[in-house]
C-alpha positions in Angstrom: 9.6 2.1 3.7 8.7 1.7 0.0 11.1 3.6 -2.6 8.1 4.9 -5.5 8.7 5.9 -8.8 5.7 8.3 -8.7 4.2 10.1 -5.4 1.8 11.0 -6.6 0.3 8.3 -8.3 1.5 6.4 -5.1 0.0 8.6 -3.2 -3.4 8.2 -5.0 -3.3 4.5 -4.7 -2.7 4.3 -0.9 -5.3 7.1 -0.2 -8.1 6.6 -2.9 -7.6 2.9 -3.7 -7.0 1.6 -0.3 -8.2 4.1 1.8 -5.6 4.9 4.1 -4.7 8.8 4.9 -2.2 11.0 4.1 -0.5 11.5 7.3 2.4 14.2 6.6 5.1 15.0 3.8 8.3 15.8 3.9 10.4 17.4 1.1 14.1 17.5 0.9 14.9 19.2 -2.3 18.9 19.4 -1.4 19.1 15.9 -0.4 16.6 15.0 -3.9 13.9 13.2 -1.9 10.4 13.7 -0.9 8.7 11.3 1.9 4.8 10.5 2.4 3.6 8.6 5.6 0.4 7.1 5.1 -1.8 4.9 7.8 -5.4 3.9 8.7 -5.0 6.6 11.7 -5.4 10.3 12.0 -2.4 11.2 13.1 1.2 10.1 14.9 -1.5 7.8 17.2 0.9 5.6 19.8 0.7 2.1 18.0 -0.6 2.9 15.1 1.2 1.4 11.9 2.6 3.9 8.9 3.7 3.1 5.4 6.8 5.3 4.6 6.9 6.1 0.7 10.3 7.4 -0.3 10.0 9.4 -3.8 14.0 9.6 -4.7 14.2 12.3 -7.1 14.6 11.2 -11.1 14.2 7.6 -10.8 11.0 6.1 -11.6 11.0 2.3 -11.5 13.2 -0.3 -8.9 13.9 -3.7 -9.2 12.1 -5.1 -6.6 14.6 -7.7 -5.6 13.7 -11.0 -3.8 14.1 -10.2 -0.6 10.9 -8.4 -0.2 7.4 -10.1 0.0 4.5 -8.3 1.0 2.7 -6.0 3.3 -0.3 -7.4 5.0 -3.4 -5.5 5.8 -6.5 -6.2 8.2 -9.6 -6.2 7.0 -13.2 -6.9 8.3 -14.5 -8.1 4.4 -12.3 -9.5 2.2 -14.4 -10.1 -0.4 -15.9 -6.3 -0.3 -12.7 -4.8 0.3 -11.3 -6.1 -3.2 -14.9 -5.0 -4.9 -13.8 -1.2 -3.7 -10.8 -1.3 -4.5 -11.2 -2.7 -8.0 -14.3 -0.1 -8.5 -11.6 2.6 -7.4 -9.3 1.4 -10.2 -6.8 -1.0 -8.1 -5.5 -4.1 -9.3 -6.9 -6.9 -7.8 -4.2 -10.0 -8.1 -6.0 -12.7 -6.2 -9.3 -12.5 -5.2 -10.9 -13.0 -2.2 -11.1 -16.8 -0.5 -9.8 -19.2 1.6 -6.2 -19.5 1.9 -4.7 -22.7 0.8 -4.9 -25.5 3.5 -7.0 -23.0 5.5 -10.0 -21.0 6.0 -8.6 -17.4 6.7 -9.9 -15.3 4.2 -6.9 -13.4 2.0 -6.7 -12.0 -1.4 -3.9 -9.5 -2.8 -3.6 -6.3 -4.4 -0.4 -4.6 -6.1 0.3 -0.9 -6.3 1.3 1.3 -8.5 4.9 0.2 -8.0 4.7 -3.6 -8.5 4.5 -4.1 -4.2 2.0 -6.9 -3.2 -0.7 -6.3 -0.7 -2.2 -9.3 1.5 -5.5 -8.8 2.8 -6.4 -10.7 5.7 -10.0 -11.0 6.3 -10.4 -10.7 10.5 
C-alpha cells in the first residue's frame, strides 16, 4: 500500500504512465479515505500482483521515511519501456542499462508521490 497525496494524479500515473489498470475503488467518506487497486491484470486474477493506493483525506504530501525502498516491475524492454513512459510525461530517474557489477537490465521511475520504481528488464 502506498499512502498518495493526490488519486487522481496517482491514479493517472499508474494507469497512463505505466500502464497498469484501474482495478476497483473504494470510498470511505466516514472513515476520510478513498482506496485504488491497480495491477497489470484484468481483474482479482489468483496470483496476480496489486498496488494498493490509500488517498487519506486532507493530506497531500508524506515523509517517505527510510524504511521504504522501491517497488520493482518486470519488464520485456527496459530501454523502450522508459522511452514510453517519458513520452507519457513520467519521470525517468535512471535510465535504462546494466546494473552495476551485472548485466540485468534496470532503470527507475518515480511517481507522482516521490515512490521509486525499478524496472527489471526480463
Amino acid at each position: 500500500m502506498l499512502r498518495v497525496g493526490n488519486m487522481t494524479r496517482s491514479i493517472h500515473f499508474y494507469t497512463e504512465v505505466l500502464g497498469m489498470n484501474l482495478l476497483r475503488t473504494t470510498e470511505r467518506p466516514e472513515q476520510k479515505y478513498t482506496l485504488a487497486f491497480v495491477g497489470f491484470g484484468k481483474g482479482n486474477a489468483d496470483g496476480q500482483s496489486e498496488i494498493e493506493l490509500t488517498y487519506n483525506h486532507g493530506v497531500d504530501s508524506y515523509d517517505l521515511g527510510s524504511a521504504y525502498g522501491h517497488i520493482a516491475i518486470s519488464v520485456p524492454d527496459a530501454y523502450a519501456a522508459c522511452e514510453k513512459i517519458k513520452s507519457a510525461g513520467g519521470n525517468v530517474t535512471r535510465e535504462a542499462g546494466p546494473v552495476m557489477g551485472g548485466d540485468t537490465i534496470i532503470a527507475f521511475v518515480t511517481d507522482p508521490d516521490g515512490y521509486k520504481i525499478e524496472l527489471i528488464q526480463h
